[in-house]
N, C-alpha and C positions, 0 to 999 in steps of 0.2 A: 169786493172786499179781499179777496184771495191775492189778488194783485199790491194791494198797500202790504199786504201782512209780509209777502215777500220782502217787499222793498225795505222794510221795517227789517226786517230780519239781516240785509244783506249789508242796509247803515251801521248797525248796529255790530256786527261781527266785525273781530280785531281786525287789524289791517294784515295784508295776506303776510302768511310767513316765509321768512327766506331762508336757503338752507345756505349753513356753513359749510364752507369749504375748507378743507384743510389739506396744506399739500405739505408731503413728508419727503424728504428726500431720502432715497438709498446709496449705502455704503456697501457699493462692487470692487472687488477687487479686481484689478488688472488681468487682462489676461494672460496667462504664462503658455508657451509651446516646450515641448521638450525636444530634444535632436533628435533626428531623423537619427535610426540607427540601421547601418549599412547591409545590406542582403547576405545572407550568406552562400546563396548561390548566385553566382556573376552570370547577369542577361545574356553576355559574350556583345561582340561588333559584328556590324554588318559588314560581309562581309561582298557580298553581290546584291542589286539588285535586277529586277525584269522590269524592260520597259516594254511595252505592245503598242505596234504600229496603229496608229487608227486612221481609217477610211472617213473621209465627209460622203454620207450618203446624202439622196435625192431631198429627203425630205423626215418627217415625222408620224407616226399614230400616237394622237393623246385624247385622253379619254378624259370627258367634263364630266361631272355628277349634280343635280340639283338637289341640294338636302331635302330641301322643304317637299318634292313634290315624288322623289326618287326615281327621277325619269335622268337617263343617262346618252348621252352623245358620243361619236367616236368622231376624231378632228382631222383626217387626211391633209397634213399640209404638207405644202413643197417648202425646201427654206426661202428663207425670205416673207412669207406672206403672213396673213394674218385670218384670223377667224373669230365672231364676236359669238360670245356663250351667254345669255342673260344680257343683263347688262355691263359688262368683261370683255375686252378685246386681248385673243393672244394671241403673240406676235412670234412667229417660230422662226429663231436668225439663223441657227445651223445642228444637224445631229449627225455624231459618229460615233462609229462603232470598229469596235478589235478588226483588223484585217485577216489575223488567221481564224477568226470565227464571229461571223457576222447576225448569227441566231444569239450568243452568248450573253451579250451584254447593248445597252444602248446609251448614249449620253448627249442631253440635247439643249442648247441654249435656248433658254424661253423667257419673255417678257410677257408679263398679263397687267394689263391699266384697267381702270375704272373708268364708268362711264363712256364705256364705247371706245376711249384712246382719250378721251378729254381731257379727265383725271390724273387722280394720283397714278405710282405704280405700285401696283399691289405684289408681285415678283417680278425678278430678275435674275438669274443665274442658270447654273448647271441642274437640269431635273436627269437625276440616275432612273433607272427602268427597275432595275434588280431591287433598289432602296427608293420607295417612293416619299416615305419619310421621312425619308435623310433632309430632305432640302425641299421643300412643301410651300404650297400657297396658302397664305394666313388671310380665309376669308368665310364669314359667320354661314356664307350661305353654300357657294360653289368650291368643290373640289375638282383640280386639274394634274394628271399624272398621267408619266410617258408611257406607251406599252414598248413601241418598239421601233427602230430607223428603217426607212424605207430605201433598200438597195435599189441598184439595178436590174431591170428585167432581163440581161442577158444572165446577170448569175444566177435567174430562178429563182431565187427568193423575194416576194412581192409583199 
């Protein structure tokens, strides 16, 4: 019985209702800039720059991070070679660093692919050591960033 009375009830109810829409348009006005008005104190020209020799050392230390599990790698490469992190293969082409200070700064070409080297590429470029943000691999899971170029072992620095 409970079953007809439904169905009784749901024949019988208007047909569903539909909602209006109504679309308004706005009246924006343009957008206006005003002139840039001139500094009053002048930046001055350049007058010199510093360029710094840079040395190609042996190779890289880059540090992997896995988000998910917080367990952390250190990547000893020579240039040229490659090392696979999860499933992330990176590829370290060359790092140098200042000649007159080789602790200072480090700068290293790096390529990281997907899926082992299959894949996409997930980076390519200059990773700075000082700025690891600067120029970062955009990936939901692994984090990869330089510490430092690995010199010569006659200059003592390993």
């Amino acid at each position: 019985m409970k079953p007809l009375m439904a169905l009784a009830l749901i024949l019988a109810a208007p047909a569903a209702y539909a909602q209006d829409i109504i679309i308004e348009t706005l009246d924006i006005a343009p957008l206006t800039s005003e002139p840039l008005v001139p500094l009053e104190v002048p930046l001055g020209d350049v007058t010199n720059e510093t360029v710094v020799e840079a040395v190609v050392g042996e190779g890289a230390l880059l540090r992997a991070l896995d988000r998910l599990t917080g367990e952390h790698v250190d990547l000893d490469l020579p240039n040229g070679y490659s090392a696979n992190v999860g499933p992330l293969r990176v590829d370290m082409a060359q790092c140098r660093y200042p000649a007159d200070n080789p602790t200072g700064e480090a700068y290293a070409f790096v390529s990281i692919l997907d899926e082992q080297g299959e894949g996409q590429t997930r980076f390519q470029g200059w990773m700075i050591a000082s700025s690891p943000a600067l120029n970062a691999l955009d990936h939901a899971r692994y984090d990869v960033w330089l510490l430092r170029c690995k010199t010569s072992e006659a200059e003592g620095t390993e």
